[in-house]
C-alpha positions, 0 to 999 in steps of 0.5 A: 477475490479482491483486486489490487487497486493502481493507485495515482497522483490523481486517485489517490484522494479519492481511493485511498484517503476518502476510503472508508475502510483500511488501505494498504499502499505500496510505492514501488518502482518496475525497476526496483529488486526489493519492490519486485520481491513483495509484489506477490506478498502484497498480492497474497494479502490482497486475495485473503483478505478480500473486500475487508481492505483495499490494497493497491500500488503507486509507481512512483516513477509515474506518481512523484508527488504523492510519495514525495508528499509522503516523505518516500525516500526508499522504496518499497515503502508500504504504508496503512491508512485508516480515515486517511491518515497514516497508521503504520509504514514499512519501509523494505521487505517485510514479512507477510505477517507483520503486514498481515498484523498491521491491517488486522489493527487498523480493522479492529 
Protein backbone atom coordinates (compact mmCIF):
# COMPACT_ATOMS: atom_id res chain seq x y z
CA UNK A 1 0.00 0.00 0.00
CA UNK A 2 1.21 3.31 -0.76
CA UNK A 3 1.86 5.64 1.83
CA UNK A 4 0.96 9.43 2.20
CA UNK A 5 3.89 11.38 1.56
CA UNK A 6 4.21 14.79 4.20
CA UNK A 7 5.24 17.21 1.85
CA UNK A 8 7.32 20.53 3.07
CA UNK A 9 8.75 23.70 1.82
CA UNK A 10 12.04 22.16 1.83
CA UNK A 11 10.81 18.60 -0.25
CA UNK A 12 8.64 20.02 -2.07
CA UNK A 13 11.10 20.28 -5.34
CA UNK A 14 12.46 17.32 -4.98
CA UNK A 15 9.14 14.93 -4.37
CA UNK A 16 6.63 16.75 -6.11
CA UNK A 17 7.96 18.89 -8.88
CA UNK A 18 10.94 16.71 -9.88
CA UNK A 19 8.63 13.62 -9.56
CA UNK A 20 8.33 11.33 -12.29
CA UNK A 21 4.91 10.42 -12.02
CA UNK A 22 1.69 12.17 -11.21
CA UNK A 23 1.28 13.84 -7.59
CA UNK A 24 -1.41 14.65 -5.89
CA UNK A 25 -1.42 17.52 -2.92
CA UNK A 26 -3.34 18.31 -0.39
CA UNK A 27 -2.75 21.69 1.63
CA UNK A 28 -4.40 21.25 4.74
CA UNK A 29 -4.28 22.62 8.19
CA UNK A 30 -5.04 20.55 11.73
CA UNK A 31 -7.40 22.89 12.83
CA UNK A 32 -9.35 22.98 9.43
CA UNK A 33 -13.07 20.91 9.59
CA UNK A 34 -13.15 20.59 5.76
CA UNK A 35 -9.32 19.77 5.70
CA UNK A 36 -10.26 16.89 8.26
CA UNK A 37 -13.15 15.62 6.23
CA UNK A 38 -11.20 14.51 2.95
CA UNK A 39 -8.29 13.51 5.13
CA UNK A 40 -9.53 10.09 4.72
CA UNK A 41 -10.68 10.29 1.22
CA UNK A 42 -7.19 11.14 0.29
CA UNK A 43 -6.08 8.26 2.35
CA UNK A 44 -8.48 6.27 0.30
CA UNK A 45 -7.13 7.34 -3.03
CA UNK A 46 -3.73 7.10 -1.97
CA UNK A 47 -4.18 2.76 -0.69
CA UNK A 48 -6.01 2.08 -4.22
CA UNK A 49 -4.03 3.41 -6.52
CA UNK A 50 -0.76 2.48 -5.24
CA UNK A 51 2.53 3.01 -6.60
CA UNK A 52 1.04 4.48 -9.78
CA UNK A 53 0.78 8.18 -8.04
CA UNK A 54 2.15 9.79 -5.34
CA UNK A 55 0.04 11.47 -2.90
CA UNK A 56 0.75 13.48 0.25
CA UNK A 57 -0.01 16.50 2.39
CA UNK A 58 1.30 20.07 3.15
CA UNK A 59 0.55 21.73 6.55
CA UNK A 60 0.40 25.07 5.57
CA UNK A 61 0.71 26.30 8.79
CA UNK A 62 4.13 24.73 8.80
CA UNK A 63 4.72 25.34 5.03
CA UNK A 64 3.76 29.01 4.03
CA UNK A 65 5.65 29.63 0.92
CA UNK A 66 4.81 26.75 -0.90
CA UNK A 67 0.92 27.21 -0.68
CA UNK A 68 1.41 31.07 -0.93
CA UNK A 69 3.70 30.11 -4.01
CA UNK A 70 0.78 28.39 -5.19
CA UNK A 71 -1.90 31.20 -4.64
CA UNK A 72 -3.43 29.08 -1.63
CA UNK A 73 -5.97 30.92 -0.15
CA UNK A 74 -8.50 28.44 1.10
CA UNK A 75 -8.16 25.56 2.21
CA UNK A 76 -8.50 22.32 1.45
CA UNK A 77 -6.86 23.11 -1.71
CA UNK A 78 -5.71 19.96 -3.50
CA UNK A 79 -3.93 20.35 -6.47
CA UNK A 80 -1.99 17.49 -9.49
CA UNK A 81 0.91 17.83 -10.76
CA UNK A 82 2.02 16.27 -13.88
CA UNK A 83 6.06 17.15 -14.69
CA UNK A 84 5.77 19.76 -12.39
CA UNK A 85 3.28 21.61 -13.43
CA UNK A 86 -0.25 22.15 -12.07
CA UNK A 87 -2.97 20.01 -13.96
CA UNK A 88 -5.79 20.34 -12.13
CA UNK A 89 -6.86 21.85 -8.39
CA UNK A 90 -10.06 21.64 -6.06
CA UNK A 91 -10.44 23.70 -4.01
CA UNK A 92 -13.03 22.42 -0.52
CA UNK A 93 -14.42 19.07 -0.21
CA UNK A 94 -14.84 16.96 -3.30
CA UNK A 95 -16.11 13.86 -4.25
CA UNK A 96 -13.64 11.15 -4.39
CA UNK A 97 -14.37 10.40 -7.87
CA UNK A 98 -13.87 13.44 -9.35
CA UNK A 99 -10.27 13.21 -7.65
CA UNK A 100 -10.14 9.80 -8.53
CA UNK A 101 -10.82 11.09 -12.40
CA UNK A 102 -8.23 13.94 -12.20
CA UNK A 103 -5.19 11.53 -11.53
CA UNK A 104 -6.83 8.99 -13.98
CA UNK A 105 -5.87 11.83 -16.53
CA UNK A 106 -2.87 13.09 -15.49
CA UNK A 107 -1.72 9.21 -15.85
CA UNK A 108 -3.24 8.63 -19.14
Amino acid sequence: MAQLTEFSDANFETEVLKATKPVLVDFWAPWCGPCRMIGPVVEELSAENGDAVKIGKMNIDDNPSTAAGYGVSSIPTLMVFKNGEVVDRFVGVQPKDRLQNALDEAMA
